[in-house]
C-alpha positions in Angstrom: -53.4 175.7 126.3 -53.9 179.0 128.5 -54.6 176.7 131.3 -52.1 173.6 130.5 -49.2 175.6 130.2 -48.8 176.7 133.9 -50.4 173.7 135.1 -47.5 171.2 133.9 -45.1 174.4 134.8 -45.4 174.6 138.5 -47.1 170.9 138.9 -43.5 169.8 137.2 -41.6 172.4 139.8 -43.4 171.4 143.2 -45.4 168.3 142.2 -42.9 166.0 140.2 -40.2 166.1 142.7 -42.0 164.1 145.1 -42.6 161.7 142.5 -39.2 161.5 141.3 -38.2 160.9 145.0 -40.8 158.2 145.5 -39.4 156.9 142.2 -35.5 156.9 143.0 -35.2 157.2 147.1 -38.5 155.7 148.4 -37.3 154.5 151.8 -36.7 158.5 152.1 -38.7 159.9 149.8 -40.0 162.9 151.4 -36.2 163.7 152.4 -35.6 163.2 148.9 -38.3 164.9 147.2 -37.5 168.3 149.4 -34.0 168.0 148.3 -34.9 167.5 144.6 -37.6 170.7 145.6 -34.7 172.5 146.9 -32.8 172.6 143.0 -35.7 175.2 142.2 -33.4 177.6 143.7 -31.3 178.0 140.8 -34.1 180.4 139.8 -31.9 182.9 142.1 -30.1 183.4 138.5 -33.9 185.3 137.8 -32.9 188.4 140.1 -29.5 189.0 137.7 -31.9 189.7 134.6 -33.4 193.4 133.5 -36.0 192.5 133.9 -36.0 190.0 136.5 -39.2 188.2 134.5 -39.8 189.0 130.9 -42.6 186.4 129.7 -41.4 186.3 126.0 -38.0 185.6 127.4 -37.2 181.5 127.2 -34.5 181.3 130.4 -32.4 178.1 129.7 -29.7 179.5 127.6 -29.7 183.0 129.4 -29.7 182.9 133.1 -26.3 181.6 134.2 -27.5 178.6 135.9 -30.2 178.1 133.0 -27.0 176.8 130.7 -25.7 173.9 129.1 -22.5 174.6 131.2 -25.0 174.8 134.2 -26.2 171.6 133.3 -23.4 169.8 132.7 -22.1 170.8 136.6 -25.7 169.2 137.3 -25.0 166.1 135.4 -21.2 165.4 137.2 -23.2 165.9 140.3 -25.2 162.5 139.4 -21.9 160.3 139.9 -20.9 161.6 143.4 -21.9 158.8 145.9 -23.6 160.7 148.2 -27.6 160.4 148.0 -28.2 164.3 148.4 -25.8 165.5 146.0 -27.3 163.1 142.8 -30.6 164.2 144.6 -29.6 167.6 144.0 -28.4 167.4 140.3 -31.2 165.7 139.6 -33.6 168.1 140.7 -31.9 171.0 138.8 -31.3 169.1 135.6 -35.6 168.3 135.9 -35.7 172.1 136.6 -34.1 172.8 133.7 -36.1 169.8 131.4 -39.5 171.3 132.7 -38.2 175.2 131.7 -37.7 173.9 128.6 -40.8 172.2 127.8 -42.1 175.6 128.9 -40.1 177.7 126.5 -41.3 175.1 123.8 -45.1 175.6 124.9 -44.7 179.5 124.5 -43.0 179.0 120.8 -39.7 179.9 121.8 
């Protein structure tokens, strides 16, 4: 588990959204898998917490765009017609799914 843990983390961060571009958008799917990439930036949100990274701290629920408000933003932006934008909400909803399967590995 030592080893799985941050494996599936950062292979579901930087790996997966390739995949989920090849999946959804494969006439552009390297456009679309940076994009979905890009949504990892809502881990900005880290650099608001004291400290910025506590490892027994599970961050959907307490950074702000770690919520389920967050989330639901991320959702509404998966009816907007334009490709980027469901790209986009997409990727951070994913962000959030694969924080959360984290905080479930740790026992949190």
């Amino acid at each position: 588990m030592d080893l799985l843990q941050p494996l599936l983390h950062y292979s579901g961060h930087f790996v997966a959204p390739f995949a989920l571009g090849w999946l959804l958008w494969r006439e552009t799917w390297q456009r679309a898998g940076l994009v979905i990439l890009a949504a990892n930036l809502i881990d900005l949100d880290h650099l608001l917490a004291t400290p910025m990274f506590d490892p027994n701290r599970c961050s959907i629920g307490f950074h702000p765009l770690h919520t389920f408000y967050a989330a639901a933003v991320y959702g509404l932006m998966l009816l907007t017609p334009k490709w980027w934008v469901r790209a986009l909400g997409l990727g951070a909803l994913w962000h959030l799914a694969v924080d959360w399967g984290d905080c479930r590995m740790m026992g949190l």
